[in-house]
N, C-alpha and C positions, 0 to 999 in steps of 0.2 A: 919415492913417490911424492908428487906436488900435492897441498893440503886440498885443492879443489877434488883431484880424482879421488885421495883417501876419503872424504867426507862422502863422496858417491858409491865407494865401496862401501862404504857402513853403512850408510842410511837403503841401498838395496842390495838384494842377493840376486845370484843368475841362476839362471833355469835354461835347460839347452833341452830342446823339444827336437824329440827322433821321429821323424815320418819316411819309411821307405829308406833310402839312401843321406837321406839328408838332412841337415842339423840347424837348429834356427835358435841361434840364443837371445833371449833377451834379459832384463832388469825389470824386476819387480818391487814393488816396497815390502817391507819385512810382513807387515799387519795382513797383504795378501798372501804372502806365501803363506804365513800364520793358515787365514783362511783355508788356502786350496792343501793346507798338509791335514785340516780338518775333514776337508771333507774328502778326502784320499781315504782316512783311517773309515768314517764312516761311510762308505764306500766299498772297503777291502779292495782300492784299485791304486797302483801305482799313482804319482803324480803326473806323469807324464802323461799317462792315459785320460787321467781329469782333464789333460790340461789340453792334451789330441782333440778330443772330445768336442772342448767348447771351440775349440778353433773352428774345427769342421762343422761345428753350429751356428757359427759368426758368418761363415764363407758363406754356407748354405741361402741362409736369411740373405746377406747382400746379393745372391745372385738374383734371388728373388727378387726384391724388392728393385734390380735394376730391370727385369723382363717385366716388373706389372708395370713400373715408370713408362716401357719401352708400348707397351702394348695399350696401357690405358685410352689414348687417342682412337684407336680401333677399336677399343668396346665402348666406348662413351656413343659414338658413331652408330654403333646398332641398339640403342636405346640401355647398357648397363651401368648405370652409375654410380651406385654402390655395390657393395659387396652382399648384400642380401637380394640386388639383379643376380647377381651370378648365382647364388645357391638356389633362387627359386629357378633358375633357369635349368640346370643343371639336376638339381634334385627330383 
């Protein structure tokens, strides 16, 4: 093992994330795994499940955030331009 990959095997650890059929590894730094094995234990949930979890909370938010991108020109257009247009509109 060349001293470049050994110093990246130590300075982070892998994490192979199970969803459905398919396996998604990545590298973490120690101090986060640290973190997400914290809050696994306080939890009482696997790590993988923590780790399912924020992904599908990440995903969520970006789809979001690319449809309000997508549509904001269409509600600016009918007088909404903040976000408290929308709730009074709607509430």
């Amino acid at each position: 093992m060349d001293a470049k990959k050994k110093t990246l095997t130590e300075k982070h650890l892998c994490a192979t994330l199970y969803y459905d059929m398919n396996t998604l590894t990545i590298r973490i730094p120690d101090k986060l795994r640290a973190d997400l094995r914290m809050i696994s234990q306080q939890q009482n949930k696997p790590v993988s499940d923590v780790v399912r979890e924020s992904v599908r909370r990440y995903v969520a938010i970006e789809k979001f955030r690319a449809l309000r991108k997508k549509t904001l020109p269409f509600a600016e257009a009918q007088g909404y331009v903040t976000d408290e247009d929308v709730f009074k509109a709607i509430s």
